[in-house]
C-alpha positions in Angstrom: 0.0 0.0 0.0 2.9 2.2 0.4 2.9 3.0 -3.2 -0.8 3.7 -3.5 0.0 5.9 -0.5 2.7 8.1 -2.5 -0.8 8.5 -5.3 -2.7 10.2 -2.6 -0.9 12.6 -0.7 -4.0 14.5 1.2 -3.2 13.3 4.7 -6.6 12.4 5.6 -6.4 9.2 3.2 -4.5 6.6 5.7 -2.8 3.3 4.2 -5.7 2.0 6.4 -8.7 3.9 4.5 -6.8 2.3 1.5 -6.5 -1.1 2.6 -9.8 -0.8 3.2 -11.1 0.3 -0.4 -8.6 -2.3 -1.4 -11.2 -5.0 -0.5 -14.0 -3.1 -1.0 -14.2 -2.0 -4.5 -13.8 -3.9 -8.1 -10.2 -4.4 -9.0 -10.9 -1.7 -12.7 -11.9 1.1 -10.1 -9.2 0.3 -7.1 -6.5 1.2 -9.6 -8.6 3.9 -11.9 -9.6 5.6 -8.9 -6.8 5.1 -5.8 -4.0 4.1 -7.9 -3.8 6.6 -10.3 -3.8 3.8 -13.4 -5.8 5.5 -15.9 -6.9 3.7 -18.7 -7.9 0.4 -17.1 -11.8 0.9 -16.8 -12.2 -1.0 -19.9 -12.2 -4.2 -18.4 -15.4 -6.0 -16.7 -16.4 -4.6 -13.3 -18.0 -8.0 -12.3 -15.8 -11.8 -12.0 -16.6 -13.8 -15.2 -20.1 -15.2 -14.9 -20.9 -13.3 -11.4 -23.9 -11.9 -13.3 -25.4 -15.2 -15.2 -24.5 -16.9 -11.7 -27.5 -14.7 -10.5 -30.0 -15.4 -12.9 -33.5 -16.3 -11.8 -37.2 -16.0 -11.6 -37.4 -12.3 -10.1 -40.9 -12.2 -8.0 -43.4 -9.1 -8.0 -46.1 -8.6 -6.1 -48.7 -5.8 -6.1 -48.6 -3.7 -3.9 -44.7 -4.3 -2.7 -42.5 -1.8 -1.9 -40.1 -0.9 -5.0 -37.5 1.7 -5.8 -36.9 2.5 -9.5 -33.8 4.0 -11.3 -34.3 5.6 -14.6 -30.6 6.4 -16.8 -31.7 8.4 -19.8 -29.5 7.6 -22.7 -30.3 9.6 -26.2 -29.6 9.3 -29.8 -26.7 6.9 -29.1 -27.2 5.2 -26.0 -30.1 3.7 -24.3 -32.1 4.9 -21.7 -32.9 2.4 -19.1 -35.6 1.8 -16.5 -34.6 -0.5 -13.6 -36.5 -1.8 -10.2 -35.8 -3.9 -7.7 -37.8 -5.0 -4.3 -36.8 -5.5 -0.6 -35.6 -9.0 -1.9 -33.3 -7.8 -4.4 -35.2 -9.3 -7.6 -34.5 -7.2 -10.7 -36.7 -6.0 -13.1 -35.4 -4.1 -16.0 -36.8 -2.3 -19.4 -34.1 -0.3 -21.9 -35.6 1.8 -24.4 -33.4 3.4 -27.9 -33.3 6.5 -28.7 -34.9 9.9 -28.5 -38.5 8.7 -27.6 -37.0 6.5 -24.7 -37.3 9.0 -22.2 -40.9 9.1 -22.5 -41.5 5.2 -22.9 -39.3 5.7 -19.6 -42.0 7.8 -18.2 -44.8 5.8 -18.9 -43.3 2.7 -17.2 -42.3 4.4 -13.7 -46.4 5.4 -13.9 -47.2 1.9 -14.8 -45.3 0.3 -12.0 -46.5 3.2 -9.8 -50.0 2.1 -10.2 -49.1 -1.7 -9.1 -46.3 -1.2 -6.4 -45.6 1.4 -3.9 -42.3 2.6 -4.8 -40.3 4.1 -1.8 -38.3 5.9 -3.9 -37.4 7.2 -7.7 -33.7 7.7 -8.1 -32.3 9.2 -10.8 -29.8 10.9 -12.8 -30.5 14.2 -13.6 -28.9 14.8 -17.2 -31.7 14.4 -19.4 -34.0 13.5 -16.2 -34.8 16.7 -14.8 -38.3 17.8 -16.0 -39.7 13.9 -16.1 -38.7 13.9 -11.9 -40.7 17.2 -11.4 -44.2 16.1 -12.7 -43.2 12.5 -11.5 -42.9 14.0 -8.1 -45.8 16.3 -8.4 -48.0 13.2 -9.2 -46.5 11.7 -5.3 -43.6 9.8 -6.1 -40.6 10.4 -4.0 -37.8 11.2 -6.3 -33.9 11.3 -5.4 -31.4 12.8 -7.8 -28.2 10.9 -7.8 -25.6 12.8 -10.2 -23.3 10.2 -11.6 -20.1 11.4 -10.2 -17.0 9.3 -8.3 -18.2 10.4 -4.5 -21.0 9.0 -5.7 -20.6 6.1 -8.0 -17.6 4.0 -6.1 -19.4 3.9 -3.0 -22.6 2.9 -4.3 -21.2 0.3 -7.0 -18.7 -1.0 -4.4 -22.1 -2.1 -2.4 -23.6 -3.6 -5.8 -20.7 -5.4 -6.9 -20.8 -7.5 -3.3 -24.3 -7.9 -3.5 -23.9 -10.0 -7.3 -20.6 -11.5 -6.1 -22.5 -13.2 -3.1 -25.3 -13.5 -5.1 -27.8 -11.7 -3.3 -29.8 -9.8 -6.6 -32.1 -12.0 -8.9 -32.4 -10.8 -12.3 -34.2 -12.5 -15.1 -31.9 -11.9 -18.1 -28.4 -13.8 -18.6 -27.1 -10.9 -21.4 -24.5 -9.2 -20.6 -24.2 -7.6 -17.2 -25.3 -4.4 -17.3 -23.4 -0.9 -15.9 -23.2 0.1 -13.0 -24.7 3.1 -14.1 -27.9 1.5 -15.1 -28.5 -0.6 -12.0 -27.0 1.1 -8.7 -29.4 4.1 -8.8 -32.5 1.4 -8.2 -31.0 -0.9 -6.2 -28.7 1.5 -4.1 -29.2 5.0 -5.4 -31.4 6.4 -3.2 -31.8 7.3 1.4 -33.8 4.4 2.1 -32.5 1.5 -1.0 -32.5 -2.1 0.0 -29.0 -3.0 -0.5 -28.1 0.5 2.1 -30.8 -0.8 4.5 -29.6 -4.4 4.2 -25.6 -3.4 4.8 -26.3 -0.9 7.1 -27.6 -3.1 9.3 -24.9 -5.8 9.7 
């Protein structure tokens, strides 16, 4: 750690704090983020097959408490729509293009009307207006800006909770970004995987 010390010089940031993160976060962000290795967040942020290792029947209920996360793409990227209960089953829609941020829309008001979401988390680029009359219709929304401060934490939490194979999702495809799932499943005050590591 001594040479992961010399890349952070504040004096707040122990070889503790860093041992620490060591074990905490995926191996791409440790040395993007505390070693100063830039360059090497193009490799996978989950272990080979962590993901499909997962896969299951995810289980709604009416009724249940959800949260949502909504990441609005554009013109070249998708925009995705992701929800997940207090037993960590997945649900997830991704819509193309322009129009997706209003297919977006209508599904956070469909699943509104069957479930009681505790929260809407969301990113605000692209987001912004959608929260407002979401909000104004009584959902509780939560902006989470997708920056590092952030990001690490909240992926570090999601990345344990598929590497001990706590989440169920549906769909063996690729795993998806952490940018697509941690708002839903750890985005927001009151998110299941918070209020389930909180507690240990």
């Amino acid at each position: 750690m001594h040479a992961v010390k010399q890349c952070n010089p504040a004096p707040w940031i122990t070889p503790k704090d860093l041992s620490r993160q060591r074990g905490a976060v995926p191996d791409t962000a440790f040395a993007q983020f505390h070693a100063c290795r830039w360059g090497v967040g193009e490799g996978s942020w989950l272990p080979a097959g962590a993901w499909q290792a997962c896969v299951g029947q995810p289980d709604f209920h009416d009724s249940e408490d959800i949260w949502i996360g909504v990441d609005v793409g554009g013109e070249r990227s998708a925009t995705a729509v992701v929800w997940v209960n207090e037993q960590l089953h997945v649900g997830a829609n991704i819509f193309h293009g322009d129009p997706g941020v209003l297919e977006a829309v209508e599904l956070v008001r469909d699943l509104a009307s069957q479930h009681n979401v505790r929260e809407l988390v969301y990113d605000p680029w692209r987001f912004g207006q959608a929260a407002q009359e979401l909000e104004r219709e009584g959902l509780t929304v939560v902006a989470f800006p997708q920056h590092d401060a952030r990001m690490i934490p909240a992926s570090a939490r999601l990345h344990a909770a598929i590497v001990e194979q706590r989440v169920t999702p549906n769909s063996p495809a690729t795993p998806p970004t952490p940018s697509l799932v941690t708002p839903a499943a750890d985005g927001g005050s009151t998110s299941p995987i918070r209020e389930r590591t909180s507690t240990r």
